[in-house]
C-alpha positions in Angstrom: -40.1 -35.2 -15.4 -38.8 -37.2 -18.3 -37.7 -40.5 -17.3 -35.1 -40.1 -20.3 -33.6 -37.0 -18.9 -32.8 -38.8 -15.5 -30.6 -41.0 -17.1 -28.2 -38.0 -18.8 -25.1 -37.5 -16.7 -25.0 -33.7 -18.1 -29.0 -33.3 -16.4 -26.8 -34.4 -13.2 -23.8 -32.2 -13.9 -26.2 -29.4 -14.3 -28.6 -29.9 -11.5 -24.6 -30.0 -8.9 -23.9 -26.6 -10.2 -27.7 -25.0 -10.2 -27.9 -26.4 -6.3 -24.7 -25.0 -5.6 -25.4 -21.9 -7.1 -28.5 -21.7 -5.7 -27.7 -22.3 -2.3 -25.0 -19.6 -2.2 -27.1 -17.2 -3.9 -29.8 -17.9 -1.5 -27.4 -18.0 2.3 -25.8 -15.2 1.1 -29.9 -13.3 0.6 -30.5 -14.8 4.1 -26.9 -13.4 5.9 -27.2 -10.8 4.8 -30.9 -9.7 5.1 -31.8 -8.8 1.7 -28.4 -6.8 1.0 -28.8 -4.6 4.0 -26.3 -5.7 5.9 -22.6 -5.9 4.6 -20.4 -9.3 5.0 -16.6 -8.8 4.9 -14.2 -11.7 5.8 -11.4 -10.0 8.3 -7.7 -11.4 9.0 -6.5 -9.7 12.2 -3.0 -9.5 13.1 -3.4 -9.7 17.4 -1.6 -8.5 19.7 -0.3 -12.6 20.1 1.5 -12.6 17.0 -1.2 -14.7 15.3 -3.5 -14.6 12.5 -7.4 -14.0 14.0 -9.7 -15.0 11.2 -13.5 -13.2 11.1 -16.3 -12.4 9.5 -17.9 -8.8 10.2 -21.7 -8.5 9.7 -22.6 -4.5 9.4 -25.8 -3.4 9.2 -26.6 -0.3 6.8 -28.5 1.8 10.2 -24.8 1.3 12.0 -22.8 4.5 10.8 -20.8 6.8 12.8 -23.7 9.2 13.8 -25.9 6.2 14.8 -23.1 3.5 16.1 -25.1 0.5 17.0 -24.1 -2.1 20.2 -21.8 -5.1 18.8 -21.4 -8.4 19.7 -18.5 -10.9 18.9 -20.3 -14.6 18.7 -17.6 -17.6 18.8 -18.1 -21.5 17.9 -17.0 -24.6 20.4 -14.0 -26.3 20.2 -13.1 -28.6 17.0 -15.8 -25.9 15.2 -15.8 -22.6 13.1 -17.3 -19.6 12.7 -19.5 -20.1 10.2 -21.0 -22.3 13.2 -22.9 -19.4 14.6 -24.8 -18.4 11.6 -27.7 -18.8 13.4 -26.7 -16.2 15.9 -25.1 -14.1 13.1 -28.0 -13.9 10.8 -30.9 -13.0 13.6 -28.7 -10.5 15.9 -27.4 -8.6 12.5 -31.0 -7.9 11.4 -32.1 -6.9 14.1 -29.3 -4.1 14.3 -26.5 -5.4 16.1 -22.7 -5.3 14.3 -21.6 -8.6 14.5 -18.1 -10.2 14.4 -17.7 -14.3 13.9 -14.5 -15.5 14.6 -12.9 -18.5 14.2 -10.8 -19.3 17.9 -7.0 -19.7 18.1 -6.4 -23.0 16.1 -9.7 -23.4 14.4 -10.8 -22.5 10.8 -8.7 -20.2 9.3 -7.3 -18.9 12.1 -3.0 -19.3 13.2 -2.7 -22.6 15.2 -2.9 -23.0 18.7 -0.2 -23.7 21.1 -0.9 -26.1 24.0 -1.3 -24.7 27.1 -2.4 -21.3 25.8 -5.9 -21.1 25.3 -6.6 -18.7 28.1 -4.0 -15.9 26.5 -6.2 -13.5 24.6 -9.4 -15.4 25.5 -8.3 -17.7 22.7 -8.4 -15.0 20.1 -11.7 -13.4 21.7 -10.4 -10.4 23.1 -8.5 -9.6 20.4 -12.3 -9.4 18.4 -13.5 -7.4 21.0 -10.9 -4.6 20.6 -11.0 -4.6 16.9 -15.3 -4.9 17.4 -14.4 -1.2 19.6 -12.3 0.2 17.1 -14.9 0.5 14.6 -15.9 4.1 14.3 -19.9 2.5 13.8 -19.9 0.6 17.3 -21.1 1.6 20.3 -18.3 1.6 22.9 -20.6 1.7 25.7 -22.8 -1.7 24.1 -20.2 -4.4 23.5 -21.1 -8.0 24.0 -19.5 -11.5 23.7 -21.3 -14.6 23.3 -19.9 -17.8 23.1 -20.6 -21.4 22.7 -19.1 -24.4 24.7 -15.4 -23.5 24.7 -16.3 -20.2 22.7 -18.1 -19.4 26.4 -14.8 -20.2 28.1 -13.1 -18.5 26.0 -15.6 -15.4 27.2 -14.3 -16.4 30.7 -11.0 -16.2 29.9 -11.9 -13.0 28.5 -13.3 -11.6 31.6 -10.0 -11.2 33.7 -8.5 -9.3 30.9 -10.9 -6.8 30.7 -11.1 -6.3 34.7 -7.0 -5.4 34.3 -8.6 -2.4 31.5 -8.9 1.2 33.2 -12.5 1.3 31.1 -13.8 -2.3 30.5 -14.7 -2.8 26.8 -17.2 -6.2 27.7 -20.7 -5.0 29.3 -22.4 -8.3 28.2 -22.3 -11.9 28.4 -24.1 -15.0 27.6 -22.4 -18.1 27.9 -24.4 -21.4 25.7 -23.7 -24.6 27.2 -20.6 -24.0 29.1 -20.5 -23.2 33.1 -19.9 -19.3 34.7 -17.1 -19.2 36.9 -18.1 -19.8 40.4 -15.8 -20.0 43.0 -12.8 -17.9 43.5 -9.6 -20.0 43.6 -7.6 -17.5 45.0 -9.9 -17.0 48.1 -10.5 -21.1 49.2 -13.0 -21.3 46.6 -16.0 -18.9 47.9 -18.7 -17.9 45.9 -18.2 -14.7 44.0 -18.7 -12.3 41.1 -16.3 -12.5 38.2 -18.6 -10.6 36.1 -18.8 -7.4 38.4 -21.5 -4.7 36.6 -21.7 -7.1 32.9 -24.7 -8.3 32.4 -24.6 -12.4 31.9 -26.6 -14.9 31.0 -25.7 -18.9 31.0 -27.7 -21.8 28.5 -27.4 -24.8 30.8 -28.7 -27.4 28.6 -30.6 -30.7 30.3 -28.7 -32.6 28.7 -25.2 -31.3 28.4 -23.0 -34.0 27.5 -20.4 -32.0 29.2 -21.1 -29.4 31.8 -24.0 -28.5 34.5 -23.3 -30.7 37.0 -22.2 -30.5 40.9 -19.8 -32.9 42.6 -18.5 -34.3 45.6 -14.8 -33.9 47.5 -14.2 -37.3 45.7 -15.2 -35.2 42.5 -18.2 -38.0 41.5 -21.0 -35.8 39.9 -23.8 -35.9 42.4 -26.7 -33.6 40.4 -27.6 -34.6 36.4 -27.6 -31.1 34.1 -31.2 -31.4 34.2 -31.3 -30.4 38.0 -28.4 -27.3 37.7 -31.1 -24.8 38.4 -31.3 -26.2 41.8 -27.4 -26.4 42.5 -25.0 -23.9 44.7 -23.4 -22.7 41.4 -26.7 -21.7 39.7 -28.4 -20.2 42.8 -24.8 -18.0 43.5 -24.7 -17.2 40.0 -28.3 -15.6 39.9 -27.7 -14.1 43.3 -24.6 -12.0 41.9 -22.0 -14.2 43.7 -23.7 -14.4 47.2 -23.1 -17.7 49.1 -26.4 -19.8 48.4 -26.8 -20.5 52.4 -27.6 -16.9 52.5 -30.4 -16.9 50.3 -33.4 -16.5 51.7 -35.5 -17.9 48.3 -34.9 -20.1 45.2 -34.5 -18.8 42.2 -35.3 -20.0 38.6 -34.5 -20.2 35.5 -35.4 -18.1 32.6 -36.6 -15.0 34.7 -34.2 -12.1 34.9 -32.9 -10.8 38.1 -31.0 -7.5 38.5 -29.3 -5.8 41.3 -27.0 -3.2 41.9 -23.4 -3.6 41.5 -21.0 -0.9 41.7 -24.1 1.9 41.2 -25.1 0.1 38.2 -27.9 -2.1 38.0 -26.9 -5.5 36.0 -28.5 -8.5 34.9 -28.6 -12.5 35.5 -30.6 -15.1 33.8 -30.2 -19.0 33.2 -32.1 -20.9 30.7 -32.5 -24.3 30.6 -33.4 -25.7 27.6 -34.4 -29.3 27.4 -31.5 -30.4 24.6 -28.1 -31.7 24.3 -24.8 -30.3 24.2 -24.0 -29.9 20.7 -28.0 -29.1 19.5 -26.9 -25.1 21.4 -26.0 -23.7 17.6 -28.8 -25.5 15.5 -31.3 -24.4 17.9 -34.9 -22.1 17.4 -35.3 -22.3 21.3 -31.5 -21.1 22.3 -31.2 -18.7 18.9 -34.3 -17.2 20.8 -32.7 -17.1 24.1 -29.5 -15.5 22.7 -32.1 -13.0 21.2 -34.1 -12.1 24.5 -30.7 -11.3 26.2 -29.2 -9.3 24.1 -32.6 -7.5 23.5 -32.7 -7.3 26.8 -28.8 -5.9 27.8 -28.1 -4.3 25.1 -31.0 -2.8 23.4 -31.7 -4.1 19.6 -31.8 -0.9 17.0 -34.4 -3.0 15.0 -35.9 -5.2 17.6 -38.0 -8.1 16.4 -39.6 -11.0 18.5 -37.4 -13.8 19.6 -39.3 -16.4 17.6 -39.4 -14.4 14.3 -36.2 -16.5 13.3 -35.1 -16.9 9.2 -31.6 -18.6 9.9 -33.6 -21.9 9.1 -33.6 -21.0 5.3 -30.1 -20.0 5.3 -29.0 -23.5 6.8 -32.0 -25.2 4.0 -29.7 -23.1 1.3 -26.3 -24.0 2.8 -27.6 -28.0 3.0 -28.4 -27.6 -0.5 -25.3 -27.1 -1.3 -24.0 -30.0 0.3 -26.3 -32.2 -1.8 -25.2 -30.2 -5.4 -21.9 -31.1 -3.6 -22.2 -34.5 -3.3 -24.2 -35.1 -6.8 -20.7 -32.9 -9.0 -18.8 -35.6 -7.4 -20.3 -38.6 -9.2 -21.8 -36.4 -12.2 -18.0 -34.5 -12.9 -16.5 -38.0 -12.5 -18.6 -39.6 -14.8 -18.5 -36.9 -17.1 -14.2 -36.8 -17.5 -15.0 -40.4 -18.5 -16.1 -38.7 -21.9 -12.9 -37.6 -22.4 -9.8 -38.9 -24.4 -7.6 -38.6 -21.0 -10.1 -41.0 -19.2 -12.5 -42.9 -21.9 -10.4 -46.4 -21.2 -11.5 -46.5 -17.8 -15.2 -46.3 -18.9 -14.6 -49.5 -20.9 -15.2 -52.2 -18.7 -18.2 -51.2 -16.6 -19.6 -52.9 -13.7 -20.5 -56.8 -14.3 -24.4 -57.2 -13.9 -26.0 -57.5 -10.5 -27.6 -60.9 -9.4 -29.0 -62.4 -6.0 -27.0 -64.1 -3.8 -28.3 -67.1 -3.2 -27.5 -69.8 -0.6 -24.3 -69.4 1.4 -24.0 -66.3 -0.3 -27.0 -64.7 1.5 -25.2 -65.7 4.7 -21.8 -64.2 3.9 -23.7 -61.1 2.7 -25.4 -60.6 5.7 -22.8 -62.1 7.8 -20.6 -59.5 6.6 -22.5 -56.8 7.2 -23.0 -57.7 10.8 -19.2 -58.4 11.7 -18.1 -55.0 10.7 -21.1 -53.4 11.7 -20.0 -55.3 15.4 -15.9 -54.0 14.6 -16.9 -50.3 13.3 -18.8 -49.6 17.1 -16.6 -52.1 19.3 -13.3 -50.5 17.9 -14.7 -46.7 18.7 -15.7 -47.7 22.5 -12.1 -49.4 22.8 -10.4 -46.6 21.3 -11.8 -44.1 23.4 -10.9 -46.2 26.4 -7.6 -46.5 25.4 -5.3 -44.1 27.4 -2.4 -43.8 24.6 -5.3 -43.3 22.1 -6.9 -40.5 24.1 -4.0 -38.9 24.4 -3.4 -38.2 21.1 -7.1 -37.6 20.7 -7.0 -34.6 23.1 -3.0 -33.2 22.2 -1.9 -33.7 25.5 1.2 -35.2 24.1 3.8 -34.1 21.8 2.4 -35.9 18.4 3.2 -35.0 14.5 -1.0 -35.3 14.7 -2.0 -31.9 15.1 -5.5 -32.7 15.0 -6.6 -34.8 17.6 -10.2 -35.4 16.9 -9.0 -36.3 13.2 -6.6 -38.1 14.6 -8.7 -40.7 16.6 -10.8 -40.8 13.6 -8.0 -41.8 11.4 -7.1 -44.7 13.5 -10.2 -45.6 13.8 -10.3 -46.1 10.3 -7.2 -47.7 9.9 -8.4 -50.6 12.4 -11.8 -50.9 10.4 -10.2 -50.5 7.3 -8.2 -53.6 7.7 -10.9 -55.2 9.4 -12.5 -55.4 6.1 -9.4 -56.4 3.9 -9.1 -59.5 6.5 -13.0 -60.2 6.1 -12.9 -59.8 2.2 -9.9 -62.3 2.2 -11.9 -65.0 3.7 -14.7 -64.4 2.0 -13.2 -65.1 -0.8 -10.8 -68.0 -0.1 -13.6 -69.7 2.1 -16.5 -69.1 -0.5 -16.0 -66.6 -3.1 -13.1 -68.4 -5.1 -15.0 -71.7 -5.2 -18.0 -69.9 -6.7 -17.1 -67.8 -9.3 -16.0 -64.6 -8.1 -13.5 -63.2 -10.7 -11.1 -60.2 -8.8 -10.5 -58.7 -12.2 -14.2 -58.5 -13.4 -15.4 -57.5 -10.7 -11.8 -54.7 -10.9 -10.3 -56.2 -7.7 -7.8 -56.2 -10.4 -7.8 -53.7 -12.6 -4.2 -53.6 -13.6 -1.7 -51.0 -12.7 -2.6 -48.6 -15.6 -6.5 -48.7 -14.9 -5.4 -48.4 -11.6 -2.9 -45.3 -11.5 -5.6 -43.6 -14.2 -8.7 -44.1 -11.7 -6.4 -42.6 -9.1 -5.9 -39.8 -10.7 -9.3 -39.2 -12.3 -10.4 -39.4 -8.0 -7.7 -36.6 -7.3 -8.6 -33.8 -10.2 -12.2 -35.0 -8.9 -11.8 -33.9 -5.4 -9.7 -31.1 -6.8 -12.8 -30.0 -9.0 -15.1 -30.8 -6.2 -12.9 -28.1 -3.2 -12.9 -25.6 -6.3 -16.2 -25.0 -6.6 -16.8 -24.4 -2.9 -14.0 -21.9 -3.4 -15.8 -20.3 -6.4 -19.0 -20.0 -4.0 -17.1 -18.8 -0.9 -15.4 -16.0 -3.0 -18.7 -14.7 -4.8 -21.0 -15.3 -1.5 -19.1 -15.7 1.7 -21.1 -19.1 2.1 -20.2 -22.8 2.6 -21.9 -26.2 1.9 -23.1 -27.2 5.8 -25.7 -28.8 7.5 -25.4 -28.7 11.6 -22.1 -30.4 12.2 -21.5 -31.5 8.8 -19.5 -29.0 6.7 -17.5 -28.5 3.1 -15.9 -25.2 3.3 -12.5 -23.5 2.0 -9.7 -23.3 3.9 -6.3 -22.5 4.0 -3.3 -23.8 2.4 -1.7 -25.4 5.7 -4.8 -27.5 5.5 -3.2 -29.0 2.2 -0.1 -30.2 4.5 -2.3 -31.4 7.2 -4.4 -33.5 5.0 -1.7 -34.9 3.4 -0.4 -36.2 6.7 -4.0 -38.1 7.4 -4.8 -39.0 4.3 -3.0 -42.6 3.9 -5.5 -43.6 7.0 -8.5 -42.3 5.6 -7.6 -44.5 1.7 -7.0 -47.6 3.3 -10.4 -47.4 4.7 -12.3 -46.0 2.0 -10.4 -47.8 -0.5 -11.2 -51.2 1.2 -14.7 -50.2 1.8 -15.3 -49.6 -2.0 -14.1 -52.6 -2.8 -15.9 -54.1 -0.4 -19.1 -52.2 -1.5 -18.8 -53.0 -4.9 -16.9 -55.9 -5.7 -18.0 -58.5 -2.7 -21.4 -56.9 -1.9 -23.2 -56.0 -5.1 -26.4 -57.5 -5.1 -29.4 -57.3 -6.4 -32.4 -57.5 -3.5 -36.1 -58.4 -4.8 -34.4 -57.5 -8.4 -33.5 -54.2 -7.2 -29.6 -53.2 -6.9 -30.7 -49.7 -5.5 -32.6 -51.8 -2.1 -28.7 -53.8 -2.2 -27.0 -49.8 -2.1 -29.9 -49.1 0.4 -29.1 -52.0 3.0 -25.1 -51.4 2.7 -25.3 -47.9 3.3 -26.7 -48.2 6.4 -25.0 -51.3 7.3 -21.7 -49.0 6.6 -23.1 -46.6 9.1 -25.1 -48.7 11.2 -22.2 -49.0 14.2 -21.4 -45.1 14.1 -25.7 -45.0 14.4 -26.2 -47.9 17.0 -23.5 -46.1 19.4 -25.1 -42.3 19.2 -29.2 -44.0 19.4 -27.9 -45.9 23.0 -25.9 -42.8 24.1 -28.8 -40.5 23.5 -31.3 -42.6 25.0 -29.6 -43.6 28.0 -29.1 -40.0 28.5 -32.3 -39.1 28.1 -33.7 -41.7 30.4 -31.2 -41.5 33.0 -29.9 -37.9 32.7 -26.9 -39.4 32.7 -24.4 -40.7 29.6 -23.4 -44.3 29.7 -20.6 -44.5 32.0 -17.5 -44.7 30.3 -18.4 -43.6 27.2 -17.8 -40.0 26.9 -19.9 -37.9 25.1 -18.0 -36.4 22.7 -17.0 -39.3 21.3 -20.4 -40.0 20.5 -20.8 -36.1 19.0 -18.2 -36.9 16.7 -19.5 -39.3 15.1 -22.7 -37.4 14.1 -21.2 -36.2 10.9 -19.4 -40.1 10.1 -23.0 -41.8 9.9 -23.6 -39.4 7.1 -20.3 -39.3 5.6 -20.3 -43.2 5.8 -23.6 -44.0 4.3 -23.4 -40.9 1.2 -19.8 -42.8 0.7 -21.5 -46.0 -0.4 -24.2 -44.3 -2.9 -21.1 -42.4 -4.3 -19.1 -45.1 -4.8 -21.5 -47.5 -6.3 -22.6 -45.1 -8.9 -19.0 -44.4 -9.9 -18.5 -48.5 -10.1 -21.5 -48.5 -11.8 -20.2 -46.5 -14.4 -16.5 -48.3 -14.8 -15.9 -51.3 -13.0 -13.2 -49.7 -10.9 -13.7 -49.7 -7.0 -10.7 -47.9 -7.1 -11.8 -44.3 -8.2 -15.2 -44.1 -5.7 -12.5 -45.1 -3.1 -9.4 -42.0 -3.3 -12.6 -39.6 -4.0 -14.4 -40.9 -0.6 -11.2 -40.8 1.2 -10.2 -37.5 -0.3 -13.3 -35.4 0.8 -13.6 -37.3 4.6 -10.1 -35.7 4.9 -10.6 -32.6 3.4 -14.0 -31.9 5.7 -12.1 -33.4 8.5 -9.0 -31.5 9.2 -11.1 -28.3 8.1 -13.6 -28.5 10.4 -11.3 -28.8 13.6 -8.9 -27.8 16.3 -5.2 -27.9 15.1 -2.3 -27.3 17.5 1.2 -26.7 17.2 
């Protein structure tokens, strides 16, 4: 390639638009298998009062003279629906009608009230009586699958359905959430929710969360990787029986049927050798989800379990997320061509040189403090009761968000963690040695400053429009696993709003910090210097999720007191945090100004964040 057309901003600006275009020409090829099978995005008005937001996958063979079996697929909590694209995409070419939804209080759904998430099995049951409605659906061949608190949500489903003179739910798998066991109502004995249903449970071996028996004192006596073995997974395959009755073991991944009610149902467990939140990105459980509903409900077009093409879907949709990330520095840099903006492209970035002496040692002793801070200040957080609290909604808050809400102070506690560190870097060494705040546009001057502010705004604006454009030609989003940019609703706007000073005074200081106290050069190369920051920005989010991980894999077992989805939310920050750096330099780069790398950072974190979450009222 032309090393001269490398260095155009309008080859960048291009090459955003072609990957986004690409990748939502290409999801939408892959959802839709070929253009056989027809995507509508559904707002249901329940029977709750609130909005129930969906997407319907029909395949062309589903009409009214052939209805086919459907199944309504649901995300975990703080998800989406476009979360279950993997199950989407395999079950709707091979047949099934498939309805996505987005839970009570997630996506684009109506909010949540506290307290309320059995009611409507969250938002599922209300799918499953539209899913029956359709005149292409077979009645008799309705299934729900759900993951985490999707599956509970399939639970809570279950006792409305019993209370139905014809049940409309004949099959169930629950991913990495328990079955109801016991019955509370009788002192706790084994028995069968599920009656005739078939069901089927993923127990993970390493469920951050579920799988695991207890005590009277309620300490966990069995790790997830042993749940086969436990009362609840023996009763479960035995149809409710009490497991001192059973006169065998039984094991996982083998189907075992019996007659309930004159009509012979299923039970399988599988037990996958992953963790919690790995259930939706998964070849192994897509396949499981495959085999059972092959196996309940009969596929019209059945293919083999491993004959899985959601994997170029998600390469499409992560495509998008880097055309994503590259508009934001290429539009930016391209606004600086115009009359509005050209002043702020006049004082670009100061040269790069080594640091030298003491330097070296408040470069790298910088970079270690607030790696130390970023992970210590997590793991104190998430001990902290008030904090937790908030975190999980179980007090009245003005946050309606609680995952975003820990987030956001965690960010407020590292962001002026770095404002303190910067100030004595540079009244202990940087003063004394030359470092000029308004070169380096510490400084900028309010004009410069209110400009690059707004430049970052119609940025982030320009940025959320194209993944509107794409969502309303393709029905696709910019994702990657547990990383996602889609469109949203307006509330989000309000929401955002209401997180978004947290989120600037961290990603304002880290520019700054990133650009105007560690810009570098290292063996003459700024790129290794953008290379060793970015992952020092990330490297306490990484440090905490690599210790989790592998204590839990060598002890079955998280480290105590940490719980695990603290450690699953950060997943998506060591990304965010170390693509924040590469943005932000290269926007410096460009004009000098910290400033304008810093609202854009903070603007998108937000936007992803309280999009791509649970929000109550």
């Amino acid at each position: 390639m032309n090393r001269a057309l490398l260095t155009r901003n309008s080859f960048w600006l291009a090459l955003s638009l072609i990957f986004c275009l690409i990748s939502g020409i290409g999801a939408s090829l892959v959802q839709t298998s070929g253009g056989s099978t027809e995507v509508t995005e559904l707002r249901l008005e329940t029977s709750t009062g609130q909005a129930l937001s969906a997407l319907l996958f029909v395949p062309e063979t589903a009409t009214a003279d052939t209805p086919a079996p459907g199944i309504v697929v649901s995300h975990g909590w703080w998800n989406n629906k476009e979360m279950q694209d993997a199950n989407f995409v395999e079950l709707s070419r091979r047949g099934f009608v498939v309805m996505s939804i987005d839970m009570y209080g997630h996506g684009d759904s109506d909010p949540l009230t506290f307290g309320q998430e059995p009611v409507d099995g969250t938002g599922m049951y209300s799918a499953v009586e539209a899913l029956a409605a359709l005149p292409y659906v077979d009645t008799e061949r309705i299934g729900v699958e759900g993951h985490s608190n999707g599956a509970r949500a399939a639970n809570f489903s279950m006792p409305i359905d019993n209370e139905r003179d014809e049940p409309l739910i004949s099959s169930v798998l629950l991913v990495d959430n328990d079955g109801v066991y016991r019955d509370e109502t009788a002192d706790g004995a084994y028995f069968n929710l599920y009656g005739a249903r078939d069901v089927g449970i993923v127990a993970d071996q390493y469920d951050e969360f579920f799988f695991r028996s207890y005590d009277a004192d309620g300490n966990a006596v069995t790790a997830p990787r042993d749940y086969i073995t436990t009362d609840n997974a023996q009763s479960f395959l035995a149809f409710g029986a009490d497991p001192a009755e059973l006169d065998e073991e039984r094991v996982a991944s083998q189907f075992y049927t019996d007659d309930v009610d004159g009509t012979e149902a299923l039970r399988i467990v599988y037990t996958p050798a992953e963790t919690h939140p790995w259930g939706p990105f998964s070849k192994t459980t897509t396949g499981s989800v495959i085999e059972f509903f092959e196996e309940s409900l009969g596929a019209p077009a059945p293919l083999a379990s491993d004959a899985q093409v959601w994997q170029v879907k998600a390469f499409f949709n992560a495509l998008g997320l880097v055309g994503f990330g590259i508009f934001l520095v290429a539009f930016t840099r391209a606004m600086l061509t115009t009359r509005a903006f050209a002043s702020l492209a006049g004082t670009p970035a100061p040269r790069a040189v080594a640091n030298r002496g003491l330097g070296l040692v408040w470069f790298w002793g910088g970079l270690a403090v607030s790696a130390v801070i970023s992970a210590t200040s997590w793991i104190l957080l998430s001990q902290n009761t008030a904090v937790s609290a908030l975190a999980f909604n179980t007090v009245p808050s003005i946050f309606t968000q609680g995952a975003v809400t820990f987030v956001a102070f965690w960010a407020l506690v590292n962001g002026l963690a770095a404002i303190v560190i910067m100030g004595l870097s540079f009244v202990l060494f940087g003063r004394r040695h030359g470092l000029d705040l308004r070169a380096t546009g510490v400084l900028p001057g309010w004009r410069k400053g209110l400009l690059g502010t707004l430049l970052g705004v119609i940025t982030v604006v320009a940025a959320f429009g194209l993944v509107f454009v794409v969502d309303y030609l393709f029905t696709t989003d910019f994702r990657l696993w547990v990383l996602a940019v889609k469109a949203f609703t307006p509330d989000k706007i309000g929401i955002a709003l209401l997180y978004l000073p947290f989120f600037l005074l961290f990603y304002v200081a880290s520019s700054v910090a990133v650009n105007s106290f560690n810009r570098s050069t290292i063996a003459g190369r700024e790129w290794l210097n953008t290379a060793v920051v970015a992952l020092a920005t990330a490297l306490g989010a990484l440090v905490l999720v690599i210790a989790q991980y592998t204590t839990f894999a060598a002890t079955g077992e998280l480290i105590p007191g940490f719980g695990g989805i603290f450690s699953i939310w950060l997943i998506p920050i060591i990304v965010i945090l170390a693509a924040s750096v590469v943005i932000t330099r290269k926007i410096y780069r460009a004009t000098g100004n910290p400033y304008i790398g810093g609202v854009i950072n903070a603007g998108v974190a937000t936007v992803i964040s309280v999009t791509n979450t649970l929000t109550f009222t």
